[in-house]
N, CA, C and O atoms as a GROMACS GRO file, in nm:
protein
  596
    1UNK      N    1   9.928  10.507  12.208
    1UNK     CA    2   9.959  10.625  12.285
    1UNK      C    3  10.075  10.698  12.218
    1UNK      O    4  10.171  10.638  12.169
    2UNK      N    5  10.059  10.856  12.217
    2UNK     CA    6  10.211  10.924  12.164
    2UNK      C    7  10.299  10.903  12.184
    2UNK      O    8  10.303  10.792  12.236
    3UNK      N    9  10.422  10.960  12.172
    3UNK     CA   10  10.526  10.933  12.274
    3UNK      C   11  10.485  11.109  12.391
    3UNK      O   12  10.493  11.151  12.506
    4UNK      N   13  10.457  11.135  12.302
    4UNK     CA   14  10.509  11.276  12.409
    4UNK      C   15  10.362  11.259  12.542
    4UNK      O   16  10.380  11.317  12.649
    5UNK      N   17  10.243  11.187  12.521
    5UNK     CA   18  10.172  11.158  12.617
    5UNK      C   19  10.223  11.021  12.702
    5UNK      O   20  10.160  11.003  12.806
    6UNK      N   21  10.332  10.920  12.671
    6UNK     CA   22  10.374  10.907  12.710
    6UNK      C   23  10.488  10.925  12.834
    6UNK      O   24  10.511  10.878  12.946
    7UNK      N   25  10.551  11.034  12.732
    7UNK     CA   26  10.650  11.096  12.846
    7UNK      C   27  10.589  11.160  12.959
    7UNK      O   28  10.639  11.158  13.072
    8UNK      N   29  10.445  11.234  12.922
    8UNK     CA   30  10.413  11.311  13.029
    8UNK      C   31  10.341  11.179  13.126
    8UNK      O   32  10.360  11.177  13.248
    9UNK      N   33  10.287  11.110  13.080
    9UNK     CA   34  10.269  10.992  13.203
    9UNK      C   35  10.379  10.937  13.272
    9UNK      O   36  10.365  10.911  13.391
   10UNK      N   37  10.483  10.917  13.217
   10UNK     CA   38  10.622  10.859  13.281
   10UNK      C   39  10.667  10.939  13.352
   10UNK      O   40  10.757  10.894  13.424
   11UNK      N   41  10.630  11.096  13.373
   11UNK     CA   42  10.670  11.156  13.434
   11UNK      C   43  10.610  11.156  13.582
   11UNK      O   44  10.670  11.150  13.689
   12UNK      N   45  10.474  11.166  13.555
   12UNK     CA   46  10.348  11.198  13.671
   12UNK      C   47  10.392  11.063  13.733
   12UNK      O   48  10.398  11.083  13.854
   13UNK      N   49  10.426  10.926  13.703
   13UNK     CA   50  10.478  10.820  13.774
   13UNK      C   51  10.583  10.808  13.866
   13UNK      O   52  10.606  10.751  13.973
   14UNK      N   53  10.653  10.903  13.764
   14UNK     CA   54  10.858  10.905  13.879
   14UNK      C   55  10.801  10.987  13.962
   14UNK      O   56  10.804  10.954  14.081
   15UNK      N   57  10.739  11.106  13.928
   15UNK     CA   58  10.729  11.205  14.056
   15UNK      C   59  10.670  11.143  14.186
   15UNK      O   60  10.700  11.174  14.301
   16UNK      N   61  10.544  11.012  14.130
   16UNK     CA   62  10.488  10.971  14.289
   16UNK      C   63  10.609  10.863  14.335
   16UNK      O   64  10.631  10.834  14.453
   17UNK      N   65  10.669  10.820  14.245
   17UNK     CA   66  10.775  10.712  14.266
   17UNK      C   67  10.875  10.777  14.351
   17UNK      O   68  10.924  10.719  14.448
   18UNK      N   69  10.913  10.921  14.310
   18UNK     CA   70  11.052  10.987  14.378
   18UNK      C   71  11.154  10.972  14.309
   18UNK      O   72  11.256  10.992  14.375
   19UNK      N   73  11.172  10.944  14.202
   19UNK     CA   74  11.261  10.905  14.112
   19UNK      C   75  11.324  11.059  14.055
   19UNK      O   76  11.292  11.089  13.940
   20UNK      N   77  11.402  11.144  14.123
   20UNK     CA   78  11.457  11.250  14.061
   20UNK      C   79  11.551  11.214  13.942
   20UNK      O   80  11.511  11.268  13.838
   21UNK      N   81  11.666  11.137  13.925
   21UNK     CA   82  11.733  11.139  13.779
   21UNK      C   83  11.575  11.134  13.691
   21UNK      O   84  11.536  11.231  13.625
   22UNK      N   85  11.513  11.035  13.701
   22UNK     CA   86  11.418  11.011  13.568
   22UNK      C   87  11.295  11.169  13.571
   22UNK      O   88  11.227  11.191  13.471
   23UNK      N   89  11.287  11.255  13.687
   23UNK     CA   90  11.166  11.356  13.664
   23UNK      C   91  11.233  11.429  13.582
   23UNK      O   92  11.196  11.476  13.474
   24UNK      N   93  11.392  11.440  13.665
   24UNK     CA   94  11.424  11.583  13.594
   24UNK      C   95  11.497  11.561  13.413
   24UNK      O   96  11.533  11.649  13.336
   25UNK      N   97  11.495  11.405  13.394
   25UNK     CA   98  11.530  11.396  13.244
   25UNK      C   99  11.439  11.433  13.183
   25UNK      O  100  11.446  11.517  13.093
   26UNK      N  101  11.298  11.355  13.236
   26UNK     CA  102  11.156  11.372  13.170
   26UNK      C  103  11.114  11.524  13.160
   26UNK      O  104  11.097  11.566  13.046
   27UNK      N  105  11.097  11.608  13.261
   27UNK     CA  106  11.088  11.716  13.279
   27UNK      C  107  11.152  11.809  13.130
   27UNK      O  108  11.087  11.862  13.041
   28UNK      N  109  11.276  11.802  13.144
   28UNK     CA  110  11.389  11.847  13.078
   28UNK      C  111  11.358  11.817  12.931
   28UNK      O  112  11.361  11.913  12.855
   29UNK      N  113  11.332  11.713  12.887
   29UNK     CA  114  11.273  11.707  12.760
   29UNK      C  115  11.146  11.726  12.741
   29UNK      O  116  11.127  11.810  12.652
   30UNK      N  117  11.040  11.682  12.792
   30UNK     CA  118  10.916  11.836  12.815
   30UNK      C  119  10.906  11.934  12.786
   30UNK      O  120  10.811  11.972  12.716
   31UNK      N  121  11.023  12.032  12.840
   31UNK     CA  122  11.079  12.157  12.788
   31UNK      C  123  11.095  12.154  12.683
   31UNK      O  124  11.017  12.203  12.601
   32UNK      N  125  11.195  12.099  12.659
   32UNK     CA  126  11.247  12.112  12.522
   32UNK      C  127  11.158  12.116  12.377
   32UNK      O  128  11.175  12.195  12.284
   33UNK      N  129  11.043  11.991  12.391
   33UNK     CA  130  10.932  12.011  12.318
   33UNK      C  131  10.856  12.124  12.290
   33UNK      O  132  10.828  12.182  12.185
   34UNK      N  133  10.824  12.147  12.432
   34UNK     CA  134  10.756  12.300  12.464
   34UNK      C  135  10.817  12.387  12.363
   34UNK      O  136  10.753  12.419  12.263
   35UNK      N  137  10.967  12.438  12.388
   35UNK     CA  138  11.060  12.506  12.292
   35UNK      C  139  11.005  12.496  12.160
   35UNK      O  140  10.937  12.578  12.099
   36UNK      N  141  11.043  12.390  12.127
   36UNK     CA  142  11.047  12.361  11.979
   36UNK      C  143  10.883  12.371  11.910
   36UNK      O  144  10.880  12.372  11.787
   37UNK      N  145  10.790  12.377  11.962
   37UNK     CA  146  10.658  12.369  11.968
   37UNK      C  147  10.643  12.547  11.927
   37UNK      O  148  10.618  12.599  11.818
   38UNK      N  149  10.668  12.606  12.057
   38UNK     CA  150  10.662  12.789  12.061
   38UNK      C  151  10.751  12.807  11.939
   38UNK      O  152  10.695  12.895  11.873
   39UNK      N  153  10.858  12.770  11.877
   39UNK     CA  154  10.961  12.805  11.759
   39UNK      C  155  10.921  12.770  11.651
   39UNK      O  156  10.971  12.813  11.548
   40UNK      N  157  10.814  12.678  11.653
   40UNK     CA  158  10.690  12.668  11.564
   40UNK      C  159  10.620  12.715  11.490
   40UNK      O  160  10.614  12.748  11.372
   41UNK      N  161  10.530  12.714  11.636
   41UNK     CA  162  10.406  12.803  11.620
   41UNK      C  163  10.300  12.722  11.599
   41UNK      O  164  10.191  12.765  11.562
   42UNK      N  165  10.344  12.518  11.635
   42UNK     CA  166  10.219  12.434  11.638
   42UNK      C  167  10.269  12.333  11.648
   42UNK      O  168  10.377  12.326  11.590
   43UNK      N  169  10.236  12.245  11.699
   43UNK     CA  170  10.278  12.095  11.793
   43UNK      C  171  10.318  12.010  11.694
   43UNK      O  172  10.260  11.979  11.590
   44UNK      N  173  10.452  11.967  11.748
   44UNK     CA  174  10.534  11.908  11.689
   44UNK      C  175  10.432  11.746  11.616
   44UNK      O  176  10.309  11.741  11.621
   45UNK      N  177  10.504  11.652  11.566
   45UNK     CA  178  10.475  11.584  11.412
   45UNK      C  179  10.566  11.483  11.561
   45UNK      O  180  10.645  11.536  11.639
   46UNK      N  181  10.523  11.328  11.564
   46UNK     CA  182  10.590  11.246  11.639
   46UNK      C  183  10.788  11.226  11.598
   46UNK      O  184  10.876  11.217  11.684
   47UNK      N  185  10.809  11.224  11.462
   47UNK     CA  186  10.944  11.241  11.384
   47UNK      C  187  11.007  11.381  11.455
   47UNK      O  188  11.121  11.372  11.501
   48UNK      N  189  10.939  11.500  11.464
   48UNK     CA  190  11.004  11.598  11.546
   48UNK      C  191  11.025  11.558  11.700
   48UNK      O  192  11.126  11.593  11.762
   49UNK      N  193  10.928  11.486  11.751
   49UNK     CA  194  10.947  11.455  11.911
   49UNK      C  195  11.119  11.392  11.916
   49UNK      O  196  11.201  11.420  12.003
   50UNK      N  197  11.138  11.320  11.820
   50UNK     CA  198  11.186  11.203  11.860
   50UNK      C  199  11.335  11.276  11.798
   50UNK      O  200  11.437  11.222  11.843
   51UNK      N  201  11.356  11.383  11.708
   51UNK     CA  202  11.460  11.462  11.679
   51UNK      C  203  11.484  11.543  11.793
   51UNK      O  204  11.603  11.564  11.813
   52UNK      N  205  11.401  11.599  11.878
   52UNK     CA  206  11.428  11.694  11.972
   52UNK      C  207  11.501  11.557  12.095
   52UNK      O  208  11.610  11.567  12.152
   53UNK      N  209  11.431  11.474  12.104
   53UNK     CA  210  11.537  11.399  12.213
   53UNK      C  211  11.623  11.326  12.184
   53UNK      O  212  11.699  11.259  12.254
   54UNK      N  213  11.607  11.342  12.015
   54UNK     CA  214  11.793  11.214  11.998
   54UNK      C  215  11.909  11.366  12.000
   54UNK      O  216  12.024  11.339  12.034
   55UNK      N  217  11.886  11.478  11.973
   55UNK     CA  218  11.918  11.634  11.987
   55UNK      C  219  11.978  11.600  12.175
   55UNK      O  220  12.096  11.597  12.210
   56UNK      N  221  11.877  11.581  12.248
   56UNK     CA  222  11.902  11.552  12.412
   56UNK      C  223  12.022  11.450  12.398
   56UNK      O  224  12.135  11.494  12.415
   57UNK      N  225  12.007  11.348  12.375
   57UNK     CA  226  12.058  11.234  12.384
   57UNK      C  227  12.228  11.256  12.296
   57UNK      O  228  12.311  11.166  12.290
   58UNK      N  229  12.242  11.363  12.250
   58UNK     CA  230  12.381  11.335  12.159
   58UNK      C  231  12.430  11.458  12.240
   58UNK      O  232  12.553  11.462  12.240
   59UNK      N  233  12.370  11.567  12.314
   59UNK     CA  234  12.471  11.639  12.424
   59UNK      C  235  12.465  11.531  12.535
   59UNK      O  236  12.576  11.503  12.580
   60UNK      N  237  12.389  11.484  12.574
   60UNK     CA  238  12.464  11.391  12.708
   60UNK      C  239  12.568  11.312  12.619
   60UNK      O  240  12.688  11.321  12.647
   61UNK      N  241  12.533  11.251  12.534
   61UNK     CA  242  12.684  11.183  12.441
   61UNK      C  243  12.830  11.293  12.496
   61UNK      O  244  12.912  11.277  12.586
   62UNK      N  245  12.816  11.380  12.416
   62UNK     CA  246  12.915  11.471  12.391
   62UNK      C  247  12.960  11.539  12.543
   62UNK      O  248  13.073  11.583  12.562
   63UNK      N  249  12.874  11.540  12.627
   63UNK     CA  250  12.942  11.586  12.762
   63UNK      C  251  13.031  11.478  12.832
   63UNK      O  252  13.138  11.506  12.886
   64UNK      N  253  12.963  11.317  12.826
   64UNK     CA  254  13.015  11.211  12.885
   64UNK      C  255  13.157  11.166  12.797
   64UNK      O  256  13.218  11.074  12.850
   65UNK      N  257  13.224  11.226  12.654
   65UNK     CA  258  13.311  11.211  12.683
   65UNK      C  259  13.395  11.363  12.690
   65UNK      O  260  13.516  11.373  12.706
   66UNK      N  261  13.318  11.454  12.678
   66UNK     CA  262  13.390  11.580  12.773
   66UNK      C  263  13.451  11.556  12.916
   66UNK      O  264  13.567  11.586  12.942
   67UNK      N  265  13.353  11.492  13.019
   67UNK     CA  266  13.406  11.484  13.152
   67UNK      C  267  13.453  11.360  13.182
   67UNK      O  268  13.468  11.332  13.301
   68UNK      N  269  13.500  11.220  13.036
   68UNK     CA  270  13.623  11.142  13.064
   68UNK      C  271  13.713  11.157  13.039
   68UNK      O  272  13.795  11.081  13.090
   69UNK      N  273  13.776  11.287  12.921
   69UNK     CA  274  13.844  11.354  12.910
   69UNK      C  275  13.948  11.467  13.008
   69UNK      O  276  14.056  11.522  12.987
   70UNK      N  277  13.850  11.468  13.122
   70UNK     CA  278  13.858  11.580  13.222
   70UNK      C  279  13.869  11.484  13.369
   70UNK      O  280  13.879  11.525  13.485
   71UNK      N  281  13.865  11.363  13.324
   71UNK     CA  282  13.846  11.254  13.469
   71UNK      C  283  13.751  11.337  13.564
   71UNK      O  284  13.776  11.405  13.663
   72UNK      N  285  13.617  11.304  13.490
   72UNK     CA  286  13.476  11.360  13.601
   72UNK      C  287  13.426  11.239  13.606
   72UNK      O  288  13.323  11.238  13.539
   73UNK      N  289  13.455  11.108  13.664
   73UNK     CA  290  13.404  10.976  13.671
   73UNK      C  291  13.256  11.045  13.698
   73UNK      O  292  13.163  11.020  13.621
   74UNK      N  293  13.236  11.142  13.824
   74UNK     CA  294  13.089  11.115  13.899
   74UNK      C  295  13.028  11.200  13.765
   74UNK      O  296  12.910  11.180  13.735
   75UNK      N  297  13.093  11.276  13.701
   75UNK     CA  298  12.979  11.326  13.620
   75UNK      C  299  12.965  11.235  13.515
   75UNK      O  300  12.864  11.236  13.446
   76UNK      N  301  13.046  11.167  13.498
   76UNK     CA  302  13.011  11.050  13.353
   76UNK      C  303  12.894  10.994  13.373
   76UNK      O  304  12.796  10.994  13.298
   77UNK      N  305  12.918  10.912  13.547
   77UNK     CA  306  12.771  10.873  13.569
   77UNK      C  307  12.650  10.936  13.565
   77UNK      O  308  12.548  10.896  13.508
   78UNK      N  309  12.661  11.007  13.611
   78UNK     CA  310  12.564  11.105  13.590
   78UNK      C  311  12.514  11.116  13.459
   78UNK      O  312  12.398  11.089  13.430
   79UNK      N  313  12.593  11.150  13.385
   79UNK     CA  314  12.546  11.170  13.272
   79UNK      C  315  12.474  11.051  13.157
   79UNK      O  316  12.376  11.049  13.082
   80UNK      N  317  12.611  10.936  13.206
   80UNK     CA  318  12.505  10.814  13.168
   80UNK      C  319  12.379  10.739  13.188
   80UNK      O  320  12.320  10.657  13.118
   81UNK      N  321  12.354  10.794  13.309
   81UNK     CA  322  12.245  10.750  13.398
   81UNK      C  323  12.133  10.844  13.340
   81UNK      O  324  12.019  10.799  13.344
   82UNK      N  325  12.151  10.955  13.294
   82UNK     CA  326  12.057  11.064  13.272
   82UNK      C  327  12.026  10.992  13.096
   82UNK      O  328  11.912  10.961  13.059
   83UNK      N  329  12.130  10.980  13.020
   83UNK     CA  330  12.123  10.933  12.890
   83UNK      C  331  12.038  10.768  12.874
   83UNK      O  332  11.950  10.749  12.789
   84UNK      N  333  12.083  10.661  12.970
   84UNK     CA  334  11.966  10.614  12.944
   84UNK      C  335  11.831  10.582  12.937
   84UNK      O  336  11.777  10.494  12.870
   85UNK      N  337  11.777  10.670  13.022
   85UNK     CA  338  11.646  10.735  13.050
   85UNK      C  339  11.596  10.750  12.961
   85UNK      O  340  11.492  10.692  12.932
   86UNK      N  341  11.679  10.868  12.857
   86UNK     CA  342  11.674  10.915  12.705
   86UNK      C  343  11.660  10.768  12.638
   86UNK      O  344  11.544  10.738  12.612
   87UNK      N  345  11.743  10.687  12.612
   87UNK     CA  346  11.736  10.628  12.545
   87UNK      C  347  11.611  10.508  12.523
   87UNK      O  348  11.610  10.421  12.435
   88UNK      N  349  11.510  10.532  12.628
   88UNK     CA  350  11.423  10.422  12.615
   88UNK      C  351  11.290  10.462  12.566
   88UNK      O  352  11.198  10.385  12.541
   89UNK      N  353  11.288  10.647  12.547
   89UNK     CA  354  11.211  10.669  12.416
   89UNK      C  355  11.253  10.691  12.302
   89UNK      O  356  11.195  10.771  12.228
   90UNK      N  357  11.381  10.612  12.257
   90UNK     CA  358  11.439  10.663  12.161
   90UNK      C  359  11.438  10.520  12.042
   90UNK      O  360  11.504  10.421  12.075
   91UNK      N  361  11.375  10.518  11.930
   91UNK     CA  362  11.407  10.373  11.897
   91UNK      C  363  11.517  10.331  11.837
   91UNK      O  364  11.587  10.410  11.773
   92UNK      N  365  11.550  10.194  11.850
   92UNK     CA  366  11.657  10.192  11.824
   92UNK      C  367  11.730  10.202  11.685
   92UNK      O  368  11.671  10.166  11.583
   93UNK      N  369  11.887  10.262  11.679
   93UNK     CA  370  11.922  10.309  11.604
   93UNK      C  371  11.968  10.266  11.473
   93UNK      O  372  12.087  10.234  11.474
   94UNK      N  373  11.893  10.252  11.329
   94UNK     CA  374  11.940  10.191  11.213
   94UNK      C  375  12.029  10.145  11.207
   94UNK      O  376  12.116  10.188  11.282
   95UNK      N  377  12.066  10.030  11.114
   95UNK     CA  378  12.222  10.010  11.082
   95UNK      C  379  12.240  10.060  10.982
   95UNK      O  380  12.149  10.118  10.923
   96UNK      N  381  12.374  10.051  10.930
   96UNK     CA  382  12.423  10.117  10.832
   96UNK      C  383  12.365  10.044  10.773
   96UNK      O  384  12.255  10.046  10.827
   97UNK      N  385  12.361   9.953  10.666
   97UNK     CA  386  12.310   9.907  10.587
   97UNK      C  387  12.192   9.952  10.540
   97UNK      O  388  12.173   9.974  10.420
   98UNK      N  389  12.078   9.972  10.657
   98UNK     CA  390  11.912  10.018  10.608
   98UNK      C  391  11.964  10.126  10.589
   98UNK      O  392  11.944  10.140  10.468
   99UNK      N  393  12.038  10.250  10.635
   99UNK     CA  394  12.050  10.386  10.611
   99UNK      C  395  12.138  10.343  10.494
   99UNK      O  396  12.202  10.446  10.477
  100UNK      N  397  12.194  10.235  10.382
  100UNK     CA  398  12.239  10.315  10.290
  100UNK      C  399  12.122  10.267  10.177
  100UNK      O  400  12.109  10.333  10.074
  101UNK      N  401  12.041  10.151  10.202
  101UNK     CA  402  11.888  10.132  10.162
  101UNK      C  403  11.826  10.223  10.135
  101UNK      O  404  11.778  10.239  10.023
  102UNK      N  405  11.811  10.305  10.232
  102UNK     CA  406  11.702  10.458  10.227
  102UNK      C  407  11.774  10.547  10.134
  102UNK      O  408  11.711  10.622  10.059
  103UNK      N  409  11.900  10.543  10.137
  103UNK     CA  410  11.989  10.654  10.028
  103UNK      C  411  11.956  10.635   9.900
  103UNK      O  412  11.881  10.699   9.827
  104UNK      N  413  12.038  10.514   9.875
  104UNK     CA  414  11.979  10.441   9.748
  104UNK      C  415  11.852  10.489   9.668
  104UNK      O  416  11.856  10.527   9.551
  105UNK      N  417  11.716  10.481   9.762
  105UNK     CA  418  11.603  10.480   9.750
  105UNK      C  419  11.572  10.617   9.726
  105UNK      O  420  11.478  10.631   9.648
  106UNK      N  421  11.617  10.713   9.767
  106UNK     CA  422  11.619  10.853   9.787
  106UNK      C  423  11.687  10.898   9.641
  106UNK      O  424  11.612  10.922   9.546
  107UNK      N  425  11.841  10.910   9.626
  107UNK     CA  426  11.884  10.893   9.538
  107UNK      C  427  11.829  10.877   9.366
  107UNK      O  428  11.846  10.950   9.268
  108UNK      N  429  11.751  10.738   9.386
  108UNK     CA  430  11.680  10.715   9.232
  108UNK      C  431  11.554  10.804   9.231
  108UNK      O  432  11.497  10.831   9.125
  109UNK      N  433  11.502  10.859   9.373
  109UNK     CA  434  11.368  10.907   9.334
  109UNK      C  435  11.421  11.056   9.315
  109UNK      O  436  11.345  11.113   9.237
  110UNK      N  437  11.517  11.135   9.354
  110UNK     CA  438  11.522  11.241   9.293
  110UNK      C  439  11.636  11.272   9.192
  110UNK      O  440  11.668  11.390   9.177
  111UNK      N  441  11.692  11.191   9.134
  111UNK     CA  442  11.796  11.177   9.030
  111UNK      C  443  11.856  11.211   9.040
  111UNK      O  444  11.881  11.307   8.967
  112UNK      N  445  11.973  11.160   9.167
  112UNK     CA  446  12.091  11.242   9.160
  112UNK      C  447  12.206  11.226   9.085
  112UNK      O  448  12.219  11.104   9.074
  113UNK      N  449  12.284  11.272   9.037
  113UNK     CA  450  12.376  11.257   8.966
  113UNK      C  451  12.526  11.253   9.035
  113UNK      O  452  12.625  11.194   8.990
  114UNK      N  453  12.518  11.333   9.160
  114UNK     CA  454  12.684  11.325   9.182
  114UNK      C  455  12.679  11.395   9.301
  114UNK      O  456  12.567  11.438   9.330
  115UNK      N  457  12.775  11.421   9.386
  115UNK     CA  458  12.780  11.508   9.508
  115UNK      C  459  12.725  11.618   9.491
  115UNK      O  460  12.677  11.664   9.595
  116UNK      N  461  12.711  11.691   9.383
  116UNK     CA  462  12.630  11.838   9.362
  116UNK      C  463  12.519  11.801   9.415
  116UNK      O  464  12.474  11.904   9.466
  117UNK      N  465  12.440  11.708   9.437
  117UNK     CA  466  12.281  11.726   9.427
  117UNK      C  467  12.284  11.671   9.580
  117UNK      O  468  12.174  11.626   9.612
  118UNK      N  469  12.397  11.661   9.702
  118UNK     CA  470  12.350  11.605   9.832
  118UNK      C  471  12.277  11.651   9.858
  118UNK      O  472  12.193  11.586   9.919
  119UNK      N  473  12.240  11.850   9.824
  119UNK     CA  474  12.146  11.909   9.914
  119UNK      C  475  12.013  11.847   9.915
  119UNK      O  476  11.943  11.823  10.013
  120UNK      N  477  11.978  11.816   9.749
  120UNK     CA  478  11.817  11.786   9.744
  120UNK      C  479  11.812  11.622   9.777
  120UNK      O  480  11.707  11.564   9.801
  121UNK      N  481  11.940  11.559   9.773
  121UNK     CA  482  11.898  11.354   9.872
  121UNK      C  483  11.908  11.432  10.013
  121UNK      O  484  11.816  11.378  10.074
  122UNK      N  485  11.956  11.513  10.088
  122UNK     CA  486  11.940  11.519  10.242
  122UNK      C  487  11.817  11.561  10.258
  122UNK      O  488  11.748  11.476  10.314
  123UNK      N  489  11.741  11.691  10.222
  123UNK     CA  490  11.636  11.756  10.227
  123UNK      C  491  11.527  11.620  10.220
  123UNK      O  492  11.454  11.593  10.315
  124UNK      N  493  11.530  11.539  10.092
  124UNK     CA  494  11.425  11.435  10.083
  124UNK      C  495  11.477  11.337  10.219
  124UNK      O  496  11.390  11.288  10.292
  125UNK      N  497  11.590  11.319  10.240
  125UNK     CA  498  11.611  11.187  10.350
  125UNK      C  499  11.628  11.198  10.471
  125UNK      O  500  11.655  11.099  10.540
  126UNK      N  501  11.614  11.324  10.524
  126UNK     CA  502  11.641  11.320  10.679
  126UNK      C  503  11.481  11.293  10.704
  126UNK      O  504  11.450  11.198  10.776
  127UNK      N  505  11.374  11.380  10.645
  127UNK     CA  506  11.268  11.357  10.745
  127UNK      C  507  11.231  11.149  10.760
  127UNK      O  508  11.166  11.096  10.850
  128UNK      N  509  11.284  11.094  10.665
  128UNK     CA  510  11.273  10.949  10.687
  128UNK      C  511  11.334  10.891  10.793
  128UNK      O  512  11.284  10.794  10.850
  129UNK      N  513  11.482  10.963  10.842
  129UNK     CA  514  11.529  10.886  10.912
  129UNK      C  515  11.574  10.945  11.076
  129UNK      O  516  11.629  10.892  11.173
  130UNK      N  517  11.516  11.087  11.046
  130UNK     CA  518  11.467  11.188  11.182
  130UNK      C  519  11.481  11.100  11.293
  130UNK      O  520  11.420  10.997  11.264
  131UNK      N  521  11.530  11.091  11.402
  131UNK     CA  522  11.549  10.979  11.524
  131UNK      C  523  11.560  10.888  11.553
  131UNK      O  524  11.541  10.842  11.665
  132UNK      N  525  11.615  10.803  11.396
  132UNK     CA  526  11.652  10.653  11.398
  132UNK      C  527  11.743  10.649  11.368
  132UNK      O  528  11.810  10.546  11.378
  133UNK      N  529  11.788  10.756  11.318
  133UNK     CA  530  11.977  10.737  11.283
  133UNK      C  531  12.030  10.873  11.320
  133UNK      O  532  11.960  10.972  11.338
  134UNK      N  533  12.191  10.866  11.334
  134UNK     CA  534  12.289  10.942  11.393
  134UNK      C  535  12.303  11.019  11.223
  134UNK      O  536  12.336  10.965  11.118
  135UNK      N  537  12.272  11.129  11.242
  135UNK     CA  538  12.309  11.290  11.133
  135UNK      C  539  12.420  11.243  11.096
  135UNK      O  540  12.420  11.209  10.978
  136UNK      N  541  12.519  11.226  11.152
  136UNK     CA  542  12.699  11.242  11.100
  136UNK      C  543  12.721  11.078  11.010
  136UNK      O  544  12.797  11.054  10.916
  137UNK      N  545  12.618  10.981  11.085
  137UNK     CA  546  12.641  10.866  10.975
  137UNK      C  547  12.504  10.863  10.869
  137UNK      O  548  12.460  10.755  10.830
  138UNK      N  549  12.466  10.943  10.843
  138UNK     CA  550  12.342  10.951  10.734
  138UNK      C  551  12.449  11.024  10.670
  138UNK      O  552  12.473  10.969  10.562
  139UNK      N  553  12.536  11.144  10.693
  139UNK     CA  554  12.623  11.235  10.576
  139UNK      C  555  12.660  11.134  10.529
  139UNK      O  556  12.615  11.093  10.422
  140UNK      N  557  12.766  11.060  10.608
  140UNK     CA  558  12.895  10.995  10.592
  140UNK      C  559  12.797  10.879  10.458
  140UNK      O  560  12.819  10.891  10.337
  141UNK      N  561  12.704  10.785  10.508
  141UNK     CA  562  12.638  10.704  10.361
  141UNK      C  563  12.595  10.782  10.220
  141UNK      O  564  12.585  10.731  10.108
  142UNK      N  565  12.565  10.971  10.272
  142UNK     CA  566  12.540  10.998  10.145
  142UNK      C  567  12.633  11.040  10.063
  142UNK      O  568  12.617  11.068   9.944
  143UNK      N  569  12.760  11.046  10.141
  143UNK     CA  570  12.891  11.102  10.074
  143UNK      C  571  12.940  10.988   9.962
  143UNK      O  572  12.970  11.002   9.843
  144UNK      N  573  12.938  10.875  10.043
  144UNK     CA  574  12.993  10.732   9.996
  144UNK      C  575  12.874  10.712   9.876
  144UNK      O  576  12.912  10.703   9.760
  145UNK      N  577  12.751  10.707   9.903
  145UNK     CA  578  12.680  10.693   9.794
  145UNK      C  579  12.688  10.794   9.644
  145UNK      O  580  12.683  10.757   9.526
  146UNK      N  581  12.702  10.922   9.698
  146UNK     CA  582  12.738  11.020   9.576
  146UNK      C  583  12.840  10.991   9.514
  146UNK      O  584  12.846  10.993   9.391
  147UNK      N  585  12.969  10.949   9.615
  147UNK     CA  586  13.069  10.973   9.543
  147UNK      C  587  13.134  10.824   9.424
  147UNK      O  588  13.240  10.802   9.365
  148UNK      N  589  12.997  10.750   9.435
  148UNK     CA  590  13.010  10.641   9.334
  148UNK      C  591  12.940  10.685   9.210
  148UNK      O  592  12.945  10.623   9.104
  149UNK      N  593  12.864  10.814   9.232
  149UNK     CA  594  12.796  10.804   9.133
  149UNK      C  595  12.878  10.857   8.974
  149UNK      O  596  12.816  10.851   8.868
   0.00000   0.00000   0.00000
């Protein structure tokens, strides 16, 4: 099964269940697909599904510590409660190690030589690691990897 026919079954479930945190997460990323689908112009690739909700999943990040910053305990919950919802179509997240594996691997296949060439190792390595790893620690391994070279 997809994920995104997934989600829409997990959804049609909470709704007979009554489960509002989980409709309106499900719902909410639904949308979002939808979005990204119309910005298209043709149905997303499962690697895009799963970028559009780790995309979901890193603003609930970024709000929950906005409102511990702000002492919003009830919205933290909230927000955590909404995030792990997210997180159980989300697989789980590489370690560093395999993401500096994939660099490596990336790296020899398009010959990079030195930090000049991050653009063409990111371009080849994100669609590999599209919703299994965190953007800011895929830079951070290709920085460290270039900058040995």
């Amino acid at each position: 099964m997809s994920l995104y026919q997934r989600l829409r079954d997990d959804l049609n479930a909470y709704l007979k269940k009554g489960d509002k945190v989980k409709v309106s997460v499900l719902r909410l990323a639904l949308s979002n697909i939808a979005n990204a689908e119309k910005a298209r112009g043709a149905p997303l690739e499962e690697s895009d599904i799963l970028g559009v909700l780790s995309k979901q999943a890193k603003q609930h990040r970024e709000s929950i510590d906005a409102f511990r910053a702000g002492n919003r305990d009830d919205l933290v919950a909230r927000e955590e409660q909404e995030l792990s919802v997210l997180l159980e179509y989300l697989p789980q997240p590489m370690a560093r190690e395999e993401i500096a594996t994939i660099v490596d691997e990336v790296i020899r296949e398009v010959g990079a030589k030195g930090p000049g060439d991050k653009g063409k190792v990111m371009s080849k390595l994100m669609p590999r690691v599209k919703g299994k790893a965190d953007g800011a620690e895929v830079n951070e391994v290709v920085n460290e990897a270039l900058g040995r070279l």
